[in-house]
C-alpha positions as CSV (number, residue, x, y, z in Angstrom):
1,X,114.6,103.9,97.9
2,X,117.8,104.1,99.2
3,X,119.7,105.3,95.8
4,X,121.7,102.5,95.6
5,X,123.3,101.1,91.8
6,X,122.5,98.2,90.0
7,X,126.4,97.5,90.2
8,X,126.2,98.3,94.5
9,X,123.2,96.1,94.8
10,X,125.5,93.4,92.5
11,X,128.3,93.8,95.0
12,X,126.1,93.7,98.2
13,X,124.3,90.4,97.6
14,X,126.1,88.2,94.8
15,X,124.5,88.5,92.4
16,X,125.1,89.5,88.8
17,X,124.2,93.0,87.6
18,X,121.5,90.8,85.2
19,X,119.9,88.9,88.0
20,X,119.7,91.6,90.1
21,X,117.9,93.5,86.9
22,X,115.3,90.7,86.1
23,X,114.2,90.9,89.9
24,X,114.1,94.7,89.7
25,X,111.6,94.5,86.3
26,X,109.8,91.7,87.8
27,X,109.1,93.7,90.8
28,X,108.1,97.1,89.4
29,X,105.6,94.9,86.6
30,X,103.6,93.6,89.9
31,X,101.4,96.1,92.2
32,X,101.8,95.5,96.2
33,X,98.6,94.2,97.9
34,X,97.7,96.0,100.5
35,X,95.0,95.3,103.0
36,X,93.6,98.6,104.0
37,X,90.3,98.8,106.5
38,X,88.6,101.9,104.8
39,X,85.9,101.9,107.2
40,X,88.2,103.3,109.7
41,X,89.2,106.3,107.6
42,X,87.3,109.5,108.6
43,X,89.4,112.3,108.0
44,X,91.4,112.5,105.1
45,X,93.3,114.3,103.1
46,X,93.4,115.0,98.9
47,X,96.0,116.1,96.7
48,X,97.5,115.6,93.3
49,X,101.1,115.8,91.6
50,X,102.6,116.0,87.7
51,X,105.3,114.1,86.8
52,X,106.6,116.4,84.0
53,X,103.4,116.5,82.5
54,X,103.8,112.9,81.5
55,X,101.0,112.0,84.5
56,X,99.5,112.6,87.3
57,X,99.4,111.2,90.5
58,X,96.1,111.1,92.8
59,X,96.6,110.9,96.3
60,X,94.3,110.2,99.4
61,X,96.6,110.0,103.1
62,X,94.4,109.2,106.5
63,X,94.8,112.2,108.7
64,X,95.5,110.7,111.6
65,X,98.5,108.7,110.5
66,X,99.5,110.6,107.8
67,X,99.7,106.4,105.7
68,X,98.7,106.7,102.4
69,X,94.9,104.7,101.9
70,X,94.4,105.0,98.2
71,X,96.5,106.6,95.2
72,X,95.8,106.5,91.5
73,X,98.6,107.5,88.6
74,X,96.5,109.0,85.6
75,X,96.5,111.1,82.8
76,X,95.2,114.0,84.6
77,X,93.6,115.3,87.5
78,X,90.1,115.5,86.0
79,X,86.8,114.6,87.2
80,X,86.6,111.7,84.9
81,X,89.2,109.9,86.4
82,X,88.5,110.7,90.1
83,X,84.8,110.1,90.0
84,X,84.8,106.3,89.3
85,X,88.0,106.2,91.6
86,X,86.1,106.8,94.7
87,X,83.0,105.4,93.9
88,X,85.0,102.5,93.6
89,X,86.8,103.6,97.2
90,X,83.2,104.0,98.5
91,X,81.9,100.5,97.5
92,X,84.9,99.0,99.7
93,X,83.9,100.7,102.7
94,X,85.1,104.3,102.2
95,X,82.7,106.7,103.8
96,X,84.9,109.6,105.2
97,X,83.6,112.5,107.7
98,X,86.1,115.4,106.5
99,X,88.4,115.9,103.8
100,X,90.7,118.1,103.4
101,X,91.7,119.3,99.7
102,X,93.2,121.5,97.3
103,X,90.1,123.2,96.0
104,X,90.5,122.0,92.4
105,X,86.7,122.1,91.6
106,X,86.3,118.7,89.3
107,X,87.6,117.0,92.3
108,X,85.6,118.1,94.2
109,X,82.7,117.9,92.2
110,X,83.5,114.1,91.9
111,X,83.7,114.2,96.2
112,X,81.0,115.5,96.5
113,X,78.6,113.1,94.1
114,X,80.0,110.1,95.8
115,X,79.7,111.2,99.3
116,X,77.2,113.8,99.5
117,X,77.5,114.5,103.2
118,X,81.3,114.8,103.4
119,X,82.8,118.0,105.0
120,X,85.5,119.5,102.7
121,X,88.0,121.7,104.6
122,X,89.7,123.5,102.1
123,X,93.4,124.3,102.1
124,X,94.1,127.6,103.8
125,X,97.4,127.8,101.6
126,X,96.0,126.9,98.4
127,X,93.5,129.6,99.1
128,X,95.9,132.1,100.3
129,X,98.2,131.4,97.5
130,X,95.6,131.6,94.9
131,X,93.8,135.1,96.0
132,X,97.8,136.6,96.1
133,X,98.0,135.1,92.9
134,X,95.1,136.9,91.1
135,X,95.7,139.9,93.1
136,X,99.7,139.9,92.2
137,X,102.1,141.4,94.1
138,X,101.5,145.0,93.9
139,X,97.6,145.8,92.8
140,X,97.0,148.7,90.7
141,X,93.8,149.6,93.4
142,X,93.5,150.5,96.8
143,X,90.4,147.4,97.0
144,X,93.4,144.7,95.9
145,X,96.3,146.3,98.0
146,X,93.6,146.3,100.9
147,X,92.0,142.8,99.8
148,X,95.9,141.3,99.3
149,X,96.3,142.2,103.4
150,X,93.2,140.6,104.5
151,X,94.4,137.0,102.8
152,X,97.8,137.8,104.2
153,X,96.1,136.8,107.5
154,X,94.2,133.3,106.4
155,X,96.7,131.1,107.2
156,X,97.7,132.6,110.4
157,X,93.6,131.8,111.9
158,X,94.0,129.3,115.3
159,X,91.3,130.3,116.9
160,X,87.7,131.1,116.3
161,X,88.1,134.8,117.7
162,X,90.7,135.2,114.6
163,X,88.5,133.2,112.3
164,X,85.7,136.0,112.9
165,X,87.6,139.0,113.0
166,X,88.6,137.7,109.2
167,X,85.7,137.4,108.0
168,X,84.4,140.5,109.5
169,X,86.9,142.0,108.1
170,X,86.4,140.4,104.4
171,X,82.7,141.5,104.6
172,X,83.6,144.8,105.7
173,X,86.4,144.7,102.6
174,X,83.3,143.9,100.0
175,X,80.8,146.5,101.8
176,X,83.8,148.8,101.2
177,X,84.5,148.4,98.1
178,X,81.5,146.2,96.0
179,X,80.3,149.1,94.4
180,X,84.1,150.1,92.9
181,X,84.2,146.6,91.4
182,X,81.3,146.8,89.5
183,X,82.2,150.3,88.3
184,X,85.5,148.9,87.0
185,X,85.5,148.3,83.2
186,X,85.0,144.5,82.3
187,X,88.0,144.2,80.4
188,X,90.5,145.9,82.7
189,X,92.8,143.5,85.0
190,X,91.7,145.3,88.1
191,X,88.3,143.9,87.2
192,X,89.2,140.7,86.6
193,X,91.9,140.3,89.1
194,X,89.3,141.8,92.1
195,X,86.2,139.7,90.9
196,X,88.1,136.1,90.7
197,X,89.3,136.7,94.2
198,X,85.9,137.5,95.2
199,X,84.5,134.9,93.6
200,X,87.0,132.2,95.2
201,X,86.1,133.6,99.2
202,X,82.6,133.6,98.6
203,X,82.6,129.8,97.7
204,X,85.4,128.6,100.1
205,X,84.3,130.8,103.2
206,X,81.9,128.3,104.3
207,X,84.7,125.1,104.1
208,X,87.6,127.0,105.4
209,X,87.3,126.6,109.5
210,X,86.4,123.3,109.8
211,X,89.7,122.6,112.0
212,X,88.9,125.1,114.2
213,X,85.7,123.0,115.6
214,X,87.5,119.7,114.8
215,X,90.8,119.3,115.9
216,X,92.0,116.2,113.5
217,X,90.7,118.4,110.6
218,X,93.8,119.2,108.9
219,X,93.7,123.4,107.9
220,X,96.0,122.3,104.4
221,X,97.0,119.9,102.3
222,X,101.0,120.3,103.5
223,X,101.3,116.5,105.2
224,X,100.5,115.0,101.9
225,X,102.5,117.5,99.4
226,X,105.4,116.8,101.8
227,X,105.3,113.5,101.1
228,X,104.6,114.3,97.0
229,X,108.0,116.5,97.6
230,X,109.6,113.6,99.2
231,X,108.7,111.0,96.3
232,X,109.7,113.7,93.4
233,X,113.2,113.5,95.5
234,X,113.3,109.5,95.2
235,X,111.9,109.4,92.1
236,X,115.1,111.8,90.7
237,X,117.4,109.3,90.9
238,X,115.8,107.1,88.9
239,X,114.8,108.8,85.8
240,X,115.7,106.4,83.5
241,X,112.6,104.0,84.5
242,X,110.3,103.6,81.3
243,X,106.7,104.8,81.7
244,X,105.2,101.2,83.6
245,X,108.1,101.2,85.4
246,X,108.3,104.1,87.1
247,X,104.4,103.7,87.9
248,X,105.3,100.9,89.3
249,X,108.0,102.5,91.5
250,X,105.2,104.8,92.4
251,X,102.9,101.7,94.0
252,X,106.0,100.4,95.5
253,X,107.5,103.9,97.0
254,X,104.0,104.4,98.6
255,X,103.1,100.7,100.0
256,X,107.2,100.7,101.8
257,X,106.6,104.5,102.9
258,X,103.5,103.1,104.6
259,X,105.5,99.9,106.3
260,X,104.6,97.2,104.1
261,X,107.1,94.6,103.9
C-alpha cells in the first residue's frame, strides 16, 4: 500500500528479495477474516468498478462510517452474481433500511428480491449524468435544451422546497412538451434521446429524495467511488500481479483500508 519495492522491503527488514517474495504470494493466496456485525448496518451504499475489463469489483460501504462491510470481485456486474451475493449477506444478518446505488437495474432487481422492503435512494449524479448523457450536449429540440436545464438542477436539491419546485417543474416540462414527443418520428435521435430521459425520471423520481427526509441517506454513490478511485491508484503500481493475485490485493487493500491489522 505504501509503493514500496521488493528490493526496499529487502533492505528495510533483512531479508532476501526471495523471502520477502514467498511471504508476499503466501499473503495475497489467503483472504483476511473479518468479523463484521451486519445487523448493525442500516444504511448503505452500492457501487461497482472494472478492472480493464478483466473484472469487476462489487462493493457495499456502511454509510455511517464510510468501512467497507462486503465486496465481491466477479466477472461482471450482473444480477446473477449479485443475487446469491446478498442473499447470502441477508442469511448472516444483513437486513438494511436504505441503500444508496448507482441505478444499474439487475442490481437492483437482485436488491430488491432479497430485501423487499429496502429503500433505494438513487444516485443524484448517476442520474444527472445519464439524462445529459442521452440528451447530449447541445439537443437538436427546444423539449431537450429545456429538459437538459431542469436536470442541470438535480444535484444541487438540499431542501424539500427545491426538491418540489424540480419536480414541478419536470411535470410542467412533460405537460409542455408530451404531445411533441410522441409526434417525433420513432427512428429520429430526438425521439429516442427525449423518451430514454423520460423514461429514466419517471422510474427514479420516487427513489431520488430519500436524504432529504433522512439525514444519513447518502444523495450519491461519491464516498464509495472515491474509495474505488483510491484503490485503481494503489492498484497502478502493482500491475504486474497475476489474476489471483491481484484479487487478493483487492481483499487485502479493503480489510487494511478498513483498520484491520
Amino acid at each position: 500500500m505504501e509503493n514500496y519495492s521488493i528490493r526496499q522491503i529487502s533492505k528495510l527488514s533483512g531479508y532476501s528479495g526471495v523471502t520477502i517474495t514467498r511471504i508476499k504470494n503466501y499473503w495475497l493466496e489467503q483472504v483476511p477474516r473479518e468479523d463484521i456485525d451486519y445487523s448493525k448496518v442500516r444504511y448503505m451504499i452500492s457501487d461497482a468498478t472494472y478492472f480493464h475489463k478483466e473484472g469487476c469489483l462489487l462493493n457495499l460501504m456502511n454509510a455511517t462510517d464510510q468501512k467497507i462491510i462486503a465486496h465481491l470481485y466477479v466477472k461482471e456486474e450482473s444480477f446473477l452474481e449479485a443475487y446469491p451475493w446478498f442473499s447470502n449477506l441477508k442469511n448472516q444478518g444483513l437486513n438494511p433500511e436504505y441503500i444508496t446505488t448507482d441505478g444499474e437495474r439487475s442490481i437492483i432487481r437482485a436488491m430488491r428480491l432479497v430485501w423487499p422492503e429496502v429503500k433505494l435512494q438513487r444516485c443524484l449524479y448517476h442520474l444527472q449524468h445519464e439524462g445529459m448523457r442521452w440528451l447530449r450536449s447541445y439537443p437538436k429540440t427546444e423539449a431537450g435544451k429545456d429538459l437538459r436545464t431542469i436536470l442541470s438542477e438535480l444535484s444541487r436539491i438540499k431542501t424539500i422546497n427545491e426538491r418540489d419546485a424540480f419536480i414541478d417543474s419536470y411535470r410542467s416540462w412533460l405537460n409542455k412538451y408530451r404531445d411533441f414527443v410522441r409526434s417525433l418520428p420513432r427512428t429520429t435521435v430526438s425521439f429516442k434521446d427525449l423518451q430514454r430521459t423520460i423514461i429514466l425520471m419517471n422510474n427514479a423520481i420516487p427513489d431520488m429524495f430519500y436524504y432529504l427526509e433522512n439525514r444519513i441517506v447518502h444523495p450519491t454513490t461519491n464516498a464509495l467511488e472515491g474509495f474505488h478511485s483510491r484503490l485503481k491508484t494503489d492498484y497502478q503500481r502493482h500491475r504486474g500481479l497475476t489474476k489471483a493475485h491481484r484479487i487478493g490485493y483487492i481483499h487485502w487493500y479493503c480489510y487494511f483500508k478498513n483498520g484491520g491489522c
